[in-house]
Each structure stands twice: as structure tokens, then as C-alpha cells.
N, C-alpha and C positions, 0 to 999 in steps of 0.2 A: 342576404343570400350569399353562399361562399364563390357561386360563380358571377357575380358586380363586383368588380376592384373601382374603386371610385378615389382621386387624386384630385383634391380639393382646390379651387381655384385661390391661384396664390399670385406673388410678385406682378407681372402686367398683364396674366392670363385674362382671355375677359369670359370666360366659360371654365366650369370643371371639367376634368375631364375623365372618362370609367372608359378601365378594360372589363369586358364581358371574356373569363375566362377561367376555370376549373384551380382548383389550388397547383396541381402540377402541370398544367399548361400554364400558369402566370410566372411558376418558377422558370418556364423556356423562356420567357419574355422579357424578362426581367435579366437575361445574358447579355444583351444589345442594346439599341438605342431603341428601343420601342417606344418606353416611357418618356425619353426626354421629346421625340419627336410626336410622342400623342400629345405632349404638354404645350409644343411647339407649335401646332397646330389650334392649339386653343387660343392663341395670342392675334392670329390672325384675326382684320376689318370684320365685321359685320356677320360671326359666326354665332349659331344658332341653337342654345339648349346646351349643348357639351359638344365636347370632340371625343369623337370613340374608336377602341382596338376592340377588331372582336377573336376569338380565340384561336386564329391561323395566326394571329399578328406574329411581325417579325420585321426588321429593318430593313429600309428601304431610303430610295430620293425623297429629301422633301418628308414626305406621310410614309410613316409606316407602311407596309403592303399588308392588308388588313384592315387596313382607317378608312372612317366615316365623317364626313362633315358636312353639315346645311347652313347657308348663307342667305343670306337676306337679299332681296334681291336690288336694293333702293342703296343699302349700306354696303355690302357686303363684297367677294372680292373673288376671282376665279384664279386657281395656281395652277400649272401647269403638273405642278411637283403632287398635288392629290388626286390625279388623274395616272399620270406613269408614262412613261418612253412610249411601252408598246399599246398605243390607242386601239382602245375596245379588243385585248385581248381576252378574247373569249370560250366557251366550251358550245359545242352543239351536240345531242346525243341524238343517234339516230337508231330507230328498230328495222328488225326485218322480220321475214316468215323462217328462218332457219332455226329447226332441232339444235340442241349442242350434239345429239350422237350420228348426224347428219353433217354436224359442220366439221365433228372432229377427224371423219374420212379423209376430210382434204384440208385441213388447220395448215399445216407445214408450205402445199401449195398458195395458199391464200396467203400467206404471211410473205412469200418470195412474190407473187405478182403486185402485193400494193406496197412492197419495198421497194420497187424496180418504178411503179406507177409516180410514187406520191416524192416529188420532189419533198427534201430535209438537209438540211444542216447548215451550217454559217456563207450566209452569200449564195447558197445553192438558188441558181436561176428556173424558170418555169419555161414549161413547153407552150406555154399559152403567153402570147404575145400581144400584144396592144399599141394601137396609134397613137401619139399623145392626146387627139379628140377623143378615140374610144377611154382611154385613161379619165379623161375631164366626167364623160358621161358614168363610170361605175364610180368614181368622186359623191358623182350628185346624188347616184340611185342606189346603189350599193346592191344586193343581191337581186333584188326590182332585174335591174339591167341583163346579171345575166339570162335570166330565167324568160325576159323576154328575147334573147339572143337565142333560148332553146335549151339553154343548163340547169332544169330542172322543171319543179312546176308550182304552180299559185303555192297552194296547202306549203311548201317549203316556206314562204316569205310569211306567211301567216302564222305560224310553228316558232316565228324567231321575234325576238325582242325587238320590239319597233316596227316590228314588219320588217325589217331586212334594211331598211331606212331612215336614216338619221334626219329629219326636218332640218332646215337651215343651214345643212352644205355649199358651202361656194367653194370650188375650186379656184377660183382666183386668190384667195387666199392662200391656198398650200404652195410654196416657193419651188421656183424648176428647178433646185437641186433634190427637194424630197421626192418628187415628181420620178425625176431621173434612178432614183435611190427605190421605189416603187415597180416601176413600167414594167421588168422583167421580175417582179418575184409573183403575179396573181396566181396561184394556186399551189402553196408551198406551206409548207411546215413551219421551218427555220428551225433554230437548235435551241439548248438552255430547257427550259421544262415542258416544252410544246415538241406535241404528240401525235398518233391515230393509235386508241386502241381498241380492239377487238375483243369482247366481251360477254359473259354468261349474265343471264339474271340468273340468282343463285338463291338469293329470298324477299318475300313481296310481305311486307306491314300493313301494306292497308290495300287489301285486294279491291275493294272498290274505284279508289282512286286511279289503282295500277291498271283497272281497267281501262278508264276513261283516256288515261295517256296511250292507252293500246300495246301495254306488258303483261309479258306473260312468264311464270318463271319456266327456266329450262329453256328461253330463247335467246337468241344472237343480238345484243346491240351493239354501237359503237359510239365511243367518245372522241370528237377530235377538239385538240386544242393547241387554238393559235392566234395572231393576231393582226396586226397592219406592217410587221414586219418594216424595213428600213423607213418605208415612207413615213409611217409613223412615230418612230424614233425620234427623224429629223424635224419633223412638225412642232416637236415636244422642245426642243433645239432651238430650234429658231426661235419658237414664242417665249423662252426661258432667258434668251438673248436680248431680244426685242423691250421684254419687260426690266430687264436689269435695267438697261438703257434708257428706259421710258421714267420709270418710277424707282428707281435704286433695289438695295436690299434693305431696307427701312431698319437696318440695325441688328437683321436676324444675323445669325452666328452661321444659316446654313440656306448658301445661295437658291438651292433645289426648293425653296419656299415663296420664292418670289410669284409677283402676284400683281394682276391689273384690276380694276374695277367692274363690273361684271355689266355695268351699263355704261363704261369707258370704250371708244372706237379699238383702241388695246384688245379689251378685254371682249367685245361680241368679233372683231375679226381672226379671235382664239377658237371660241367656241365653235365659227363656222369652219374652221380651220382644222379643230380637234372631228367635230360631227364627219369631215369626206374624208378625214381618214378613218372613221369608225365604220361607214361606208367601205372604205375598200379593205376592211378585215371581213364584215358581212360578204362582202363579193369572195374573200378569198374561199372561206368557207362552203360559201355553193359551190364553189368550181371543183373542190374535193371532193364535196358529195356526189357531186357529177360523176367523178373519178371512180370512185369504192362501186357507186351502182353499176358503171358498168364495167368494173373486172370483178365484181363477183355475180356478176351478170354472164360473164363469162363461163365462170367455174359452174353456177348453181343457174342454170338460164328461168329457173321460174322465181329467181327472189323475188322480193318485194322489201326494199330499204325507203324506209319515211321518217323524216325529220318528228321526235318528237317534242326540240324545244332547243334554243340557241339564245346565249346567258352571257350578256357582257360582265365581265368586272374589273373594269378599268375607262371610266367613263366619266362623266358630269351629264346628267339630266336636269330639268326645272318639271319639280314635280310640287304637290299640293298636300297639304300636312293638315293635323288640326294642332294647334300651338297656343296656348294658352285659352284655349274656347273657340278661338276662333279659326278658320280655315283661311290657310297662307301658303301661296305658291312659293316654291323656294329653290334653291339653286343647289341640289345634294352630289359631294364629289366620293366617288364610290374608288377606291384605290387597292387592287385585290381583293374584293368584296361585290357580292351579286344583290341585285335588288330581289326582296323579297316578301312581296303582297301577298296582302290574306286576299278570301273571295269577294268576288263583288267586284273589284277595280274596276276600271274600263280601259288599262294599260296588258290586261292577261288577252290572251287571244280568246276567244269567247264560249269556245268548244272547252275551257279550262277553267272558265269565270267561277263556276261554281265552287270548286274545288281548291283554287287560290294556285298562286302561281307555282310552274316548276322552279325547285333550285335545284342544279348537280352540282356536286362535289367530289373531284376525281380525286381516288388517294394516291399513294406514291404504283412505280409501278411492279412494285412484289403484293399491294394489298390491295381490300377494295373499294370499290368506289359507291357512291350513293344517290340517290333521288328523293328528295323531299320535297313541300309544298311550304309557301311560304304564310302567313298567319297577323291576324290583325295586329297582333301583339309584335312584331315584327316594325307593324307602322308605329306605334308609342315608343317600344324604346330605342329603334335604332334605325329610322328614319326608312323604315323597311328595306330593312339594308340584313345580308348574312354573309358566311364566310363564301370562300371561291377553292378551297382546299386545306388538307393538313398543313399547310404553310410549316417554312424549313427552319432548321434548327442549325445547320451548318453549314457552311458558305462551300462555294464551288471548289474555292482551289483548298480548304481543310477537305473537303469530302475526295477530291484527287489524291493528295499526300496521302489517306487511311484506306481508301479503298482501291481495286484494284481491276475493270474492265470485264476481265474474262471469267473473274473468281464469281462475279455479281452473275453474269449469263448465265456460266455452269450450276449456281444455286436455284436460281430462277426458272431454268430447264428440269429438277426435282420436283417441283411444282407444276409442274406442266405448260408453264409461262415462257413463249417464245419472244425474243426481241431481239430486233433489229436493231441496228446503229450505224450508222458511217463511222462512227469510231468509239474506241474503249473506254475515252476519256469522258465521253459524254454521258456514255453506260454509268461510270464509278461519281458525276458530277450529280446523276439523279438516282443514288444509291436508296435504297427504301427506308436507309437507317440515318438518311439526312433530314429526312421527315417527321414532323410531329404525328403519334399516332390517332390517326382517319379518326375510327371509332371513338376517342377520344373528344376530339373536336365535336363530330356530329350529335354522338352525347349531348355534350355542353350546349348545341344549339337548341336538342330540343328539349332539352333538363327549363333551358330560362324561357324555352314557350314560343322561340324564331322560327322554330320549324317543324315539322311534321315527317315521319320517317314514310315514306311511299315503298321502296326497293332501295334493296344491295346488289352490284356487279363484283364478277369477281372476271381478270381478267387473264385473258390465255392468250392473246397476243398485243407486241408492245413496239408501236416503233419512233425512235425519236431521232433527232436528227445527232 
């Protein structure tokens, strides 16, 4: 098939390894370190089947941002560098009851109060403060906590991946410098490609399905995307340190690989350590939603905004496969990449079961974005694993030198596309022509059978940090 690129296990690889990507999306891929670092990946303890890019890939620490890998859980090995800095940076899409020629009255309004609302950009602190106990407690409970403090309601924690809740959080693992590095960012954006955008459904593929998620086309939803922000960084820091220390660089050429044993006191005081900060990106996330309900609660006093589904990808779960005939729990590092199950699982929240899980896929932000389902076939060949975006083609400071802040706004305003920024630079850093093209990708997923097209957004307001 032309979209399986497959890279034959060679030298001390102990798996092959396949990019899942389009002839001209493997020609992006093939600019960077994708391939040496999918191969790179294949080399690693006790990995399972292949190591795989799928068609956002692009270089990254460590794994590609795009890479898939499953580990064994007896042999096998947890890196910090297939998971990424920012732990369980994620997407949550939320719907409401607003028209677009209802919301377009007051679009320009709505765009200035959750600019002013939603804390964004490098270091930008929150108005929502915490104890370092309250800190320990959204550590362990992640969206759970605040929603029992009052910042939302049940149907939110149930709408998100895991329940809102990472199993096997300990705070005492996460170090009081990332702690400190946390405490003042819960309810914040940060800067680089994380967002709030404001959104049309524009077109519905599979109107049954777009039911059950509760779309309609010609309504209001919203994407936001973010993730554990500094605590999370430092977590990824420390444990990257920790394991040089503990266990070397066993000879890799690229430190960002490094790697404890997944049933080593190393490697579960990682995971409990990765899980309360994937917790407190889930917490971050309700505390926004908290936010948008009520300033557009303000503007519109009869909305109704509800979570339709919140999608880590930048993660490590132990989930369960079938692998040679037989069913085997395994240990899958998801690095720019959303999990995604066909129907049936018992990981989908259950109002969704039938139908297989949500994936979103937010495009850059001059195009659009997408909602799909994810498919059994998803679990065979890629550990029901899909993309997490068009993934970029050109790095931050090329995309600074070519483009240009005010030039992107002004084009983006002919469109009818409003965005916000605290600065130009961040505007021209996530220019829409740094991006591989959306439709492209989403093609490719569901060309090889990953995913199911449900709705298209098309997006009219943009804010990033």
C-alpha cells in the first residue's frame, strides 16, 4: 500500500520499523530526523511488533512527535523521551447550543473577553492559586478534584480520557522544584502551539455518529489545547537525569532516549510521576472550561457548553493488545499521537462504546480542524494509536525569519478568522504554512482504515499565547 513505508530491521534494531504516510507527506518526513529516530526507537529493551511514525511525524526529543511504541512489560523499558516534556498535552473539544449567525453578533466581543479571561503565553501565571496540599490533591485526582471543588460537572470527567484521572499518581514522586514550577500556572494556556479556539461545524460525514457526540452542523464548538505546562517539563527533566544516572546512555548517540525498566523502582516511580502530572494537565483543562462557560455565559446567558471528549497525546498507558493470538497487556508510549479504539473497548466512555472512540485533530490555525472515530483496525496496525495533528514542517525560528506577525493576522482577518496573541512572534511561529496539510493527513488516516471521518470545524476565532 503507498501509505506503509516500512524500514526493515537492520544493524542492532530489534523490530522494523513503518511510517504510515502518503507519498508526499513521507517526502516531509524524510527533511529531518524522523527516520533515523523511528529506527532509533526500534533499538530500544523489549519493544514490540515495530516502532512507528504515523503521518503528522516530525522530529522531536528522543521519538519523533508522531511515534508509537509497545513494550513488554516483563522485558521491556519506559523512556521518558516517548512520552515528551509537556506530559499529557492534550486537546478537549467542547460543544454548545449557539447558531454561527447568533454567535457571529458578538464573535469580535467574545474573542476580547476570553483573551482578557484565559491566562497564555511563556511563564504567564494563573489567577487560580493553590496550596501546596491543594497542588498534592489535583496531582492525585486530576479534573476529579476540581469538579468536586465545584469547576464543572460529573458528564465533564466522564467526556475525558481516563475519566480525568491518571491510576497510580503519587505526588511524592514529582520533585518540589516542578511542584514550584506548577503551583501558579493551573488554568493557563502557555505558548508554542497550544491554544483556545472558537469554532463552526462546517461539515458532518457521518450524521449518525455526529449525533451521538451531540453535533450539529452550523454550531459553536471549541478546541482547547494544552498541557501540564512547566510541571510537566520538569518531571520529564528530572526522570531523564535520574535515568542517565541510574542506567547510562547504553550507547545511543541521542541522550533524549534514555530509558529505566518499566518494572525497575526507576522506572514505576516515572510512571507515577509522568501519571500526577498528566493529572494536573487534565485539571488544567477543566479550570478553562470552567472559564469559557462562564464568559460566554456572560455574553449568551442561555448557552449550554459540554465537553465532548478530551484526548491525551503525549502519554504511556498499559493497555491490552492481541499479539501473536494471544492477548497481552503492554506498555504503549504514545508521543504526539492520540489513542484510538474501534467500538466495544471498555477504555471509551460508554455513551461512545458503540461507536468507537473520539479522535480530534486540530489543523493549523488558518484551516480546519477535524473529528473522527477511531476503528479496530487502528488496534492491529498501530497499537490503536492515530495522529494528534498536521504536524509541522518548519521549525519555530525558520518560520520567524519567513514570516511575519501582522502579515499572518491581516490574511487571517480576509477569512474571517480573529486571533489573539500576546505577541507577533508567536502569530508568525504557528504560521499555517508551517504545517503539513490537515486534509492531507486526515486522508491518510482514513485511506489506511485508522479512522473514520465524523465532522470538519472550520475556525473563526484563534488565541494563542
Amino acid at each position: 500500500m503507498k501509505d506503509i513505508n516500512e524500514l526493515p530491521k537492520e544493524g542492532d534494531m530489534n523490530v522494523p520499523a513503518v511510517v504510515y504516510a502518503s507519498p508526499k507527506l513521507f517526502e516531509h518526513i524524510k527533511n529531518d530526523k524522523t527516520l533515523l529516530q523511528v529506527k532509533n526507537v526500534a533499538k530500544l529493551p523489549g519493544i514490540l511488533s515495530k516502532s512507528i511514525a504515523l503521518p503528522d511525524a516530525h522530529q522531536g526529543y528522543g521519538f519523533s512527535i508522531g511515534g508509537v511504541a509497545a513494550f513488554d512489560i516483563d522485558k521491556g523499558v519506559i523512556s521518558p523521551g516517548g512520552i515528551g516534556y509537556d506530559i499529557n498535552c492534550s486537546v478537549r473539544l467542547l460543544r454548545t447550543n449557539l447558531k454561527l449567525k447568533e454567535f457571529e453578533k458578538k464573535k469580535e466581543e467574545v474573542a476580547e473577553k476570553l483573551n482578557k479571561k484565559i491566562p497564555s503565553g511563556v511563564g504567564h501565571g494563573s489567577p487560580f492559586q493553590l496550596s501546596p496540599k491543594k497542588l498534592d490533591e489535583v496531582l492525585r485526582d486530576g479534573a476529579k478534584y476540581l469538579i468536586r471543588e465545584g469547576y464543572g460537572k460529573k458528564e465533564d470527567y466522564l467526556h475525558t480520557e481516563e475519566e480525568g484521572r491518571m491510576p497510580g499518581a503519587d505526588p511524592e514522586k514529582v520533585s518540589s522544584r516542578a511542584k514550584k514550577r506548577g503551583i501558579g500556572q493551573l488554568g493557563t494556556i502557555g505558548s508554542g502551539n497550544h491554544f483556545l479556539d472558537v469554532l463552526v461545524v462546517e461539515e458532518l460525514f457521518d450524521k449518525k455518529s455526529a449525533k451521538v457526540l451531540g453535533l450539529e452542523k452550523g454550531e459553536i464548538v471549541i478546541l482547547i489545547h494544552c498541557g501540564s505546562r512547566g510541571l510537566g517539563h520538569q518531571v520529564a527533566s528530572d526522570y531523564i537525569k535520574l535515568m542517565e544516572e541510574e542506567y547510562g546512555v547504553k550507547n545511543f548517540i541521542d541522550r533524549d532516549l534514555v530509558y529505566a525498566p518499566i518494572k525497575s523502582k526507576l522506572g514505576k516511580d516515572y510512571f507515577s510521576a509522568m501519571s500526577a502530572a498528566a493529572n494536573f494537565a487534565f485539571a488544567n483543562k477543566q479550570l478553562l472550561t470552567h472559564w469559557v462557560r462562564e464568559n460566554l455565559n456572560e455574553i449568551f446567558p442561555t448557552v449550554k457548553v459540554e465537553v465532548v471528549y478530551d484526548i491525551c497525546h503525549n502519554i504511556a498507558k498499559f493497555e491490552e493488545y492481541e499479539i501473536d493470538g494471544k492477548k497481552k497487556k503492554v506498555c504503549v508510549h504514545r508521543k504526539g499521537a492520540t489513542r484510538s479504539f474501534g467500538p466495544g473497548r471498555r477504555e471509551i466512555p460508554e455513551d461512545y462504546r458503540e461507536i468507537g472512540q473520539p479522535v480530534l485533530i486540530p489543523g493549523s490555525m488558518g484551516t480546519a480542524s477535524y473529528v473522527l472515530l477511531g476503528t479496530k483496525k487502528s488496534e492491529k496496525l498501530t497499537f490503536g494509536s492515530s495522529v494528534h495533528g498536521a504536524g509541522r514542517v518548519m521549525s519555530r525560528s525558520g518560520a520567524v525569519k519567513k514570516f511575519k506577525g501582522e502579515k499572518i493576522k491581516s490574511n487571517l482577518l480576509k477569512d474571517k478568522i480573529i486571533i489573539k496573541s500576546k505577541a507577533d512572534k508567536s502569530i508568525a511561529e504557528e504560521a499555517p504554512a508551517v504545517y503539513k496539510d490537515v486534509d492531507e493527513v486526515v486522508n491518510t488516516v482514513v485511506r489506511l482504515g485508522l479512522n473514520k471521518k465524523v465532522a470538519k470545524l472550520k475556525p473563526l476565532i484563534v488565541i494563542i499565547g
